[in-house]
Backbone as XML, in Angstrom:
<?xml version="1.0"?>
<chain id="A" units="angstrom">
  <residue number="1" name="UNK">
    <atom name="N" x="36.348" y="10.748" z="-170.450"/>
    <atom name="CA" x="36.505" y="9.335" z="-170.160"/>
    <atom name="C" x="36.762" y="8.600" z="-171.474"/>
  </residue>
  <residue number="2" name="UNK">
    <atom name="N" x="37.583" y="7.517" z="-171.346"/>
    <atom name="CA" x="37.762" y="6.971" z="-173.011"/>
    <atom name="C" x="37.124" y="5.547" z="-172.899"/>
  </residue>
  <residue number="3" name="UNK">
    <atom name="N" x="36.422" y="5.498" z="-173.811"/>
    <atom name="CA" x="35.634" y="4.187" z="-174.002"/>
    <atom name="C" x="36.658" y="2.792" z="-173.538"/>
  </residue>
  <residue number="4" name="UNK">
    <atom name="N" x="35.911" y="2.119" z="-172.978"/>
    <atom name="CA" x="36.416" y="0.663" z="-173.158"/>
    <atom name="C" x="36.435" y="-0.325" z="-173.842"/>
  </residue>
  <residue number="5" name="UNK">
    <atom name="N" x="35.680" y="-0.087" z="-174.567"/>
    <atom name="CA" x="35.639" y="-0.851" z="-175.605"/>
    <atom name="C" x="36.633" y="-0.428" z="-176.964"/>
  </residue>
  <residue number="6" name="UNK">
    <atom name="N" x="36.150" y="0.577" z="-177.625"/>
    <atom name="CA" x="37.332" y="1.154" z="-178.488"/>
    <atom name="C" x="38.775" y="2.127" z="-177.883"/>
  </residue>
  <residue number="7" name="UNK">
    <atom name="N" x="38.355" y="2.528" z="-176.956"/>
    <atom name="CA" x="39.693" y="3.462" z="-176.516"/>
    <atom name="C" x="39.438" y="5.277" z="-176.856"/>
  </residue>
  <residue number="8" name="UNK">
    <atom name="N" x="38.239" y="5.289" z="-177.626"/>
    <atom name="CA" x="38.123" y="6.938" z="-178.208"/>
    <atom name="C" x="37.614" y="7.881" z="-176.836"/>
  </residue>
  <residue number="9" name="UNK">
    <atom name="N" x="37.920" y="8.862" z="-177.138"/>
    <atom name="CA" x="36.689" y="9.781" z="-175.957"/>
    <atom name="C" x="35.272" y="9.909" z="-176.071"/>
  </residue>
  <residue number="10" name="UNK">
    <atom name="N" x="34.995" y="9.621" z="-174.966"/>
    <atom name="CA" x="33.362" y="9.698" z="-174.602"/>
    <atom name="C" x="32.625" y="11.006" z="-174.517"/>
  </residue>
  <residue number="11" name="UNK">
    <atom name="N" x="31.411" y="11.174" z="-174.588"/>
    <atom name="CA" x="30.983" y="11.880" z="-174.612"/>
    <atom name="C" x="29.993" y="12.063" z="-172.818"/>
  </residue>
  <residue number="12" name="UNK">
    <atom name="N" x="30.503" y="13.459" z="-172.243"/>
    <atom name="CA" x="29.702" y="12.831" z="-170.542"/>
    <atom name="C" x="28.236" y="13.699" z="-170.604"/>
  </residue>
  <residue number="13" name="UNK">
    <atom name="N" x="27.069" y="12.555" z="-169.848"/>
    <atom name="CA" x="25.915" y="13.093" z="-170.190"/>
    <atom name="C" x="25.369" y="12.729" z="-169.061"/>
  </residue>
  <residue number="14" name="UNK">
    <atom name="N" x="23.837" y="12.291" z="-169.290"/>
    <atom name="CA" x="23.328" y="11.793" z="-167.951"/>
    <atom name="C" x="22.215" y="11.486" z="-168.528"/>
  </residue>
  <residue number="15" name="UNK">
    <atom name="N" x="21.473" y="9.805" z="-167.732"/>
    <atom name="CA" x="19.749" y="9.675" z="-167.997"/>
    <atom name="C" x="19.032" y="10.392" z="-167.630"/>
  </residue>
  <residue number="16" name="UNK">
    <atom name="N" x="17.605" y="10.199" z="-168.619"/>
    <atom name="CA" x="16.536" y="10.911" z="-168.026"/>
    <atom name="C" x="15.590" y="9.887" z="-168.578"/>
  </residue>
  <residue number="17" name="UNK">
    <atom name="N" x="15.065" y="9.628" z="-167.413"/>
    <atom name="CA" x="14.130" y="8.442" z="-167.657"/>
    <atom name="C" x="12.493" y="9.023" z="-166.961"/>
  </residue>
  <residue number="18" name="UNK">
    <atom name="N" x="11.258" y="8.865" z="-167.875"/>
    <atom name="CA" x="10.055" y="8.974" z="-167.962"/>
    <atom name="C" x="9.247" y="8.347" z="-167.154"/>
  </residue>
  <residue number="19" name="UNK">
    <atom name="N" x="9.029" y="8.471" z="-165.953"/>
    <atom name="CA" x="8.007" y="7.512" z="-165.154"/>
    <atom name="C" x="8.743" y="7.035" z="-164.233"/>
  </residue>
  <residue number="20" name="UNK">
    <atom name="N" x="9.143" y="5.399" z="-164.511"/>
    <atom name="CA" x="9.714" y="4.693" z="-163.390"/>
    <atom name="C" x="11.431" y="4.666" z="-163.294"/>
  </residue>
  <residue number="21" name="UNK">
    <atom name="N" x="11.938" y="4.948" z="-161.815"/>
    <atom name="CA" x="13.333" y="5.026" z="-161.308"/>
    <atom name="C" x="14.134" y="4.109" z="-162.216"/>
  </residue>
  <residue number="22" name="UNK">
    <atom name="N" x="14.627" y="3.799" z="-162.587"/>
    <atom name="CA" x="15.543" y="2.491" z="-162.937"/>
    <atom name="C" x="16.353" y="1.811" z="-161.934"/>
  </residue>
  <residue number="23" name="UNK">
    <atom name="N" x="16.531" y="0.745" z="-161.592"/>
    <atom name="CA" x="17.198" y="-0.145" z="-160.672"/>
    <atom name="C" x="18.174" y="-1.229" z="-161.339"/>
  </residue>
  <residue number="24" name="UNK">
    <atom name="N" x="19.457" y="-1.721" z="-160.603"/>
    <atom name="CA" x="19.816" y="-2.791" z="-160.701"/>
    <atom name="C" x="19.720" y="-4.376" z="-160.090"/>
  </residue>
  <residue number="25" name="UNK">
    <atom name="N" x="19.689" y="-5.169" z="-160.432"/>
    <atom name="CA" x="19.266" y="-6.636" z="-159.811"/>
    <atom name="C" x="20.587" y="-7.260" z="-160.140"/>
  </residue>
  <residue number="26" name="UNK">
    <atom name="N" x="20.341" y="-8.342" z="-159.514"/>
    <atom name="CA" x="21.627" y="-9.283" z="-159.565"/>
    <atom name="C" x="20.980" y="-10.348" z="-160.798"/>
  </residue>
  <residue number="27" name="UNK">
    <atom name="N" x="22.413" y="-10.554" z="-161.977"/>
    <atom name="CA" x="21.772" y="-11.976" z="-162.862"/>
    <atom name="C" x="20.535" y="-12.891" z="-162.648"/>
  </residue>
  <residue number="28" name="UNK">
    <atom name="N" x="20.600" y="-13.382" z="-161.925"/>
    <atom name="CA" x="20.080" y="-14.517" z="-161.547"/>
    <atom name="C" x="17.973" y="-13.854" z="-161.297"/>
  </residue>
  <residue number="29" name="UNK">
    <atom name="N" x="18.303" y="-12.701" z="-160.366"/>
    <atom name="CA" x="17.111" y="-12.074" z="-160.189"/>
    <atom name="C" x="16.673" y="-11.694" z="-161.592"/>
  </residue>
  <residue number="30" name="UNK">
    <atom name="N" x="17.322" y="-10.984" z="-162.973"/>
    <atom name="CA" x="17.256" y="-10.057" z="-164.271"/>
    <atom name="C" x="16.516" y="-11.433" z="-165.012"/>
  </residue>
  <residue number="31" name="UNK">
    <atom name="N" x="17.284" y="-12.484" z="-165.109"/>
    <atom name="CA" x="16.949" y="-13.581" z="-165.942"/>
    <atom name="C" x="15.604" y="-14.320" z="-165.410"/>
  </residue>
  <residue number="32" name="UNK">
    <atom name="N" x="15.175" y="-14.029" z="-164.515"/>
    <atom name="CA" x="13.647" y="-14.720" z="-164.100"/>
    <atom name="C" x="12.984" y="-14.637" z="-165.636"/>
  </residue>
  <residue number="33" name="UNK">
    <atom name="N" x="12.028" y="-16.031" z="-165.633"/>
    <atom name="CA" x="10.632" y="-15.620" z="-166.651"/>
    <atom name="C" x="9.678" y="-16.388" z="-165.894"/>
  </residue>
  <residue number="34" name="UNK">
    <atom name="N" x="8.519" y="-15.288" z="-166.832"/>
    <atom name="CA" x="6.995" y="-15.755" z="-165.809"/>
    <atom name="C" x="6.467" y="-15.094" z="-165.110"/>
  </residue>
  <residue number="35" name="UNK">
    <atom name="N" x="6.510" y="-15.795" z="-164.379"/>
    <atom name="CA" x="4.851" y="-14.589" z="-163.138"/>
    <atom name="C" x="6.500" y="-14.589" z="-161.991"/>
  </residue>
  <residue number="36" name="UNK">
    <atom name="N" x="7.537" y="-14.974" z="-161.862"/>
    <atom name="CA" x="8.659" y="-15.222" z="-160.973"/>
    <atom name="C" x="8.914" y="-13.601" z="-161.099"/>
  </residue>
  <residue number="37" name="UNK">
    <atom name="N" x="9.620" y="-12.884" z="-162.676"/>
    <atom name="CA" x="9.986" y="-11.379" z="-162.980"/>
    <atom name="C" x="9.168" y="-10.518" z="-162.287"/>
  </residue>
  <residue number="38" name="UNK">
    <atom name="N" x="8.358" y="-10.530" z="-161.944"/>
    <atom name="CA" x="7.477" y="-9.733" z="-161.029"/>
    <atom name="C" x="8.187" y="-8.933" z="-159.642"/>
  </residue>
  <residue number="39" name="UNK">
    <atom name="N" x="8.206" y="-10.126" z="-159.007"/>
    <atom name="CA" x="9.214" y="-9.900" z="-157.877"/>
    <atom name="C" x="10.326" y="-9.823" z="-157.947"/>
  </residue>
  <residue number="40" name="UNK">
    <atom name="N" x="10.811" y="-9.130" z="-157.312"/>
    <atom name="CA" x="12.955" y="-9.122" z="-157.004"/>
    <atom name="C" x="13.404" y="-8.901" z="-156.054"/>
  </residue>
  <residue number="41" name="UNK">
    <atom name="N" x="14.320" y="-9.083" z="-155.591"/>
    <atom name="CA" x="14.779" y="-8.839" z="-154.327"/>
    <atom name="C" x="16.229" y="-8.175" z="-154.784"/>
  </residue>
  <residue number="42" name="UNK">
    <atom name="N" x="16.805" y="-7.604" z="-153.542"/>
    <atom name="CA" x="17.945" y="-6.940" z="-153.743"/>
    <atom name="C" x="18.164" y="-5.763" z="-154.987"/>
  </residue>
  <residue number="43" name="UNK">
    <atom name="N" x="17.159" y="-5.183" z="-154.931"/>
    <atom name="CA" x="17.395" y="-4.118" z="-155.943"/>
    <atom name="C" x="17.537" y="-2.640" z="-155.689"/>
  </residue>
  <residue number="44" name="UNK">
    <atom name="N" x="18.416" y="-2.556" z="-156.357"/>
    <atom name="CA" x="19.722" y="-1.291" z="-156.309"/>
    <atom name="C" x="18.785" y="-0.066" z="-156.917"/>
  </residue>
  <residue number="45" name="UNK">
    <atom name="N" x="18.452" y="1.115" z="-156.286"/>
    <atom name="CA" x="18.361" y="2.117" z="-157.380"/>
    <atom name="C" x="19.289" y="3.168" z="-157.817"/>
  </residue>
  <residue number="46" name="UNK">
    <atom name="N" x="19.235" y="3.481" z="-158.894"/>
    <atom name="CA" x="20.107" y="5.142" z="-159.054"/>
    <atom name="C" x="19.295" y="6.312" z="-159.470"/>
  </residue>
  <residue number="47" name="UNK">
    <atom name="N" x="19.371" y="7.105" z="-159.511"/>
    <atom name="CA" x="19.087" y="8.664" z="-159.859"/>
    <atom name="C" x="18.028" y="8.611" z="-159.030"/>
  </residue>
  <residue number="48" name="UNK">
    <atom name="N" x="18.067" y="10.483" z="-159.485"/>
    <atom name="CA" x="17.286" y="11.397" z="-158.111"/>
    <atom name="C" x="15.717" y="11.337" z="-158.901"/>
  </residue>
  <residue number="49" name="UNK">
    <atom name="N" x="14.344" y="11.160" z="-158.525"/>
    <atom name="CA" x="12.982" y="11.137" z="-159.031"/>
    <atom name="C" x="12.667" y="12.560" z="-158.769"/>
  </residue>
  <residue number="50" name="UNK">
    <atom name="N" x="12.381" y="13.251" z="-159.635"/>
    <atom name="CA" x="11.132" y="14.681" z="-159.133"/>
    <atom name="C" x="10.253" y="13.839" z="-159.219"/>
  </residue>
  <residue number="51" name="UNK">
    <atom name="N" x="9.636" y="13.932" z="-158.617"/>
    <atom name="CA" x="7.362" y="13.444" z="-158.239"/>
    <atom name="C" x="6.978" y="13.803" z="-159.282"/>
  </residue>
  <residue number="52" name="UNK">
    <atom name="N" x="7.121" y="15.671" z="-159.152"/>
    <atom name="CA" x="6.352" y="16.400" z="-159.768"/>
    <atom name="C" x="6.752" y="15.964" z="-161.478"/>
  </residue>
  <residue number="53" name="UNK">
    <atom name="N" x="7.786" y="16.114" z="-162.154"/>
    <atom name="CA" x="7.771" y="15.780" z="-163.534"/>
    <atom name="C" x="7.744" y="14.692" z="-164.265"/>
  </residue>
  <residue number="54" name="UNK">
    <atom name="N" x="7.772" y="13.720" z="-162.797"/>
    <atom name="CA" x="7.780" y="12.414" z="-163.421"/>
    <atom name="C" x="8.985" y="11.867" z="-164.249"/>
  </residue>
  <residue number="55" name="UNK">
    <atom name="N" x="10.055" y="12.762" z="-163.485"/>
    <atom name="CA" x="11.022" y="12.375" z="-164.263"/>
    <atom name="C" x="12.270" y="11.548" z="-163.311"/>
  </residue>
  <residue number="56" name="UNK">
    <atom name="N" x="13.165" y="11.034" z="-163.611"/>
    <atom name="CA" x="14.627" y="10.766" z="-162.966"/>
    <atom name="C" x="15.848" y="10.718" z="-163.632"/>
  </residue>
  <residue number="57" name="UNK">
    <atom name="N" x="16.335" y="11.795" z="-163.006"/>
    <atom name="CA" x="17.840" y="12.059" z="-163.851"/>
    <atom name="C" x="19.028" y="11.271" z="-163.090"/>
  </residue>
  <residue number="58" name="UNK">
    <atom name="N" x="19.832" y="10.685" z="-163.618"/>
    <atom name="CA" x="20.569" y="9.673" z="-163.931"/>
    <atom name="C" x="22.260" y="10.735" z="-164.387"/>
  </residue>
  <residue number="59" name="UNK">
    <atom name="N" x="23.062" y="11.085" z="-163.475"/>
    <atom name="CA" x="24.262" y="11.402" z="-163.802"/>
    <atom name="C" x="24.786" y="10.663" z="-164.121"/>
  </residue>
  <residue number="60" name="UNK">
    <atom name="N" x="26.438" y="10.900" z="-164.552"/>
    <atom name="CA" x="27.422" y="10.123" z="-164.971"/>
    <atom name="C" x="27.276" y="9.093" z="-166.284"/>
  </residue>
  <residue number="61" name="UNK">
    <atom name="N" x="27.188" y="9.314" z="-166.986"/>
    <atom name="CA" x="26.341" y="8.530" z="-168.476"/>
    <atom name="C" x="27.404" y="9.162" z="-169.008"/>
  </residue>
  <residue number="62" name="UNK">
    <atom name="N" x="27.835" y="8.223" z="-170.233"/>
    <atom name="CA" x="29.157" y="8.315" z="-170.962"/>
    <atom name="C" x="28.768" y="7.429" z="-172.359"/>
  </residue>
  <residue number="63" name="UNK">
    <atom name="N" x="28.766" y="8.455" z="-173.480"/>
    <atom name="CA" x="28.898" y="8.233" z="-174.838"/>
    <atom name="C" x="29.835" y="7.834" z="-175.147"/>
  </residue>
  <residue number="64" name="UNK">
    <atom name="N" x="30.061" y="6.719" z="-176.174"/>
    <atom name="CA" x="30.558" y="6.215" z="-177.487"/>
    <atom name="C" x="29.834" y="6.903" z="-178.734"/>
  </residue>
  <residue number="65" name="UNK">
    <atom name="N" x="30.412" y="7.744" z="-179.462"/>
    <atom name="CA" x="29.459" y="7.741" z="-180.909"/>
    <atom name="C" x="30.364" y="7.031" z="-181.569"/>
  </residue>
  <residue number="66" name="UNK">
    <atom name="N" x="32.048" y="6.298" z="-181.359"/>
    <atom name="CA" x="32.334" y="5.187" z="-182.666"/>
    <atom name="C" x="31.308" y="4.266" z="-182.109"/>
  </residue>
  <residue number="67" name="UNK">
    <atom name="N" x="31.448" y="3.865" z="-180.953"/>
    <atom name="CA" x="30.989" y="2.135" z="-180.680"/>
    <atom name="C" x="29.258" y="2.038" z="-180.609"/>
  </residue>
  <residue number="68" name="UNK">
    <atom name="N" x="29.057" y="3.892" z="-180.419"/>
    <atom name="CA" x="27.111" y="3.989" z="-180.642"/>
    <atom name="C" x="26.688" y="2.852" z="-178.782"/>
  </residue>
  <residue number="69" name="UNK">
    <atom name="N" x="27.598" y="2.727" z="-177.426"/>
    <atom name="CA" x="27.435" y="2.453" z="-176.510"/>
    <atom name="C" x="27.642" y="3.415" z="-175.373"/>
  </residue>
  <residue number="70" name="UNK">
    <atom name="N" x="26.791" y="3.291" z="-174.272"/>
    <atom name="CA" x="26.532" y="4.214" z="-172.991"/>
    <atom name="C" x="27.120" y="3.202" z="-171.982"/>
  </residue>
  <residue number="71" name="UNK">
    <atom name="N" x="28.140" y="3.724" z="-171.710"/>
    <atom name="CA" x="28.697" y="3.128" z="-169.678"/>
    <atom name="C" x="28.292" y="4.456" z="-169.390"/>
  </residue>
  <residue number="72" name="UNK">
    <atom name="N" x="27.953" y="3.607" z="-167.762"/>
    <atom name="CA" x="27.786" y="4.432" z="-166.924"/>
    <atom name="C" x="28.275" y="3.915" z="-165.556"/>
  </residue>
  <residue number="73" name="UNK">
    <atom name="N" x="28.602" y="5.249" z="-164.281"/>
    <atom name="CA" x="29.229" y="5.148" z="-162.791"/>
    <atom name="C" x="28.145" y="5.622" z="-162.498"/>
  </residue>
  <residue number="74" name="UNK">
    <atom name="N" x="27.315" y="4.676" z="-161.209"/>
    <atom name="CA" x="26.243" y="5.209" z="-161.317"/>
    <atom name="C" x="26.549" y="5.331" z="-159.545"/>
  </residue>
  <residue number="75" name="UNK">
    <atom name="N" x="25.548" y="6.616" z="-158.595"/>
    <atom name="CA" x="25.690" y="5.870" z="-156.954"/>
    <atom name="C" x="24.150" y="5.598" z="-157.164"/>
  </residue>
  <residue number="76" name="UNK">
    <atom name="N" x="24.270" y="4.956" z="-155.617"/>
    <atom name="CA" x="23.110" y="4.304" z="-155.804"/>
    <atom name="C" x="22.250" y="5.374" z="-154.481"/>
  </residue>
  <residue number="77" name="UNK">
    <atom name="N" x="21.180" y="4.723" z="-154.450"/>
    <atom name="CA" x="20.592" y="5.783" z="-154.031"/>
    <atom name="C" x="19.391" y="5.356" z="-153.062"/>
  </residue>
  <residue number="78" name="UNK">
    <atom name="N" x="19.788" y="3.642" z="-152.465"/>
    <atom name="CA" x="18.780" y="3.035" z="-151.586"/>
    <atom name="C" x="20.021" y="2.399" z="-150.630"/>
  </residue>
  <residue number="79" name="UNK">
    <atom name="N" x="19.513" y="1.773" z="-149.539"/>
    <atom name="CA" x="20.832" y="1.235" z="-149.018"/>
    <atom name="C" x="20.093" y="0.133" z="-148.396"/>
  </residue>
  <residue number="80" name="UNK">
    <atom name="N" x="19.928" y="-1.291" z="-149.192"/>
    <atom name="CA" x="19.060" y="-2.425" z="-149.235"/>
    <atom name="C" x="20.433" y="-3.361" z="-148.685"/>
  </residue>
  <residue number="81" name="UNK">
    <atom name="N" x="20.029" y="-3.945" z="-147.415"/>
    <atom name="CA" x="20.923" y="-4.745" z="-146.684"/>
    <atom name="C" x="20.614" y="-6.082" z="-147.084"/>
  </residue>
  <residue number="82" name="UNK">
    <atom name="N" x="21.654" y="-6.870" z="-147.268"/>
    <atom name="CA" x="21.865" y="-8.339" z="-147.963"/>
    <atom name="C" x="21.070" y="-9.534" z="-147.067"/>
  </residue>
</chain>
């Protein structure tokens, strides 16, 4: 994949995140402050959780080492109706 930002080739990888799933929110939900960030609505998850390792891996992750930035195509992996 070639970066968007500079145009070089990427490097293809994938997250692995420690504990909690990672999700997406919409602006408006991300920018809360206060006791409001707590709650969210409409939130997207991606990658698969083992229980057991406490882990969640996260495909499709794409290196920059000029630009030192990660895009990623992520699916999602809840199907939260609007």
């Amino acid at each position: 994949m070639k970066c968007p930002i500079c145009d070089k080739e990427m490097q293809e990888g994938g997250l692995i995140i420690d504990g909690v799933a990672p999700g997406w929110i919409p602006m408006e939900q991300f920018q809360k402050k206060g006791v409001k960030r707590i709650v969210h609505t409409n939130l997207r998850s991606i990658g698969k959780t083992n229980i057991l390792l406490g882990q969640t891996k996260v495909p499709n992750a794409f290196f920059c080492g000029n630009c030192n930035k990660i895009v990623g195509v992520f699916d999602i992996t809840n199907n939260i109706d609007d």
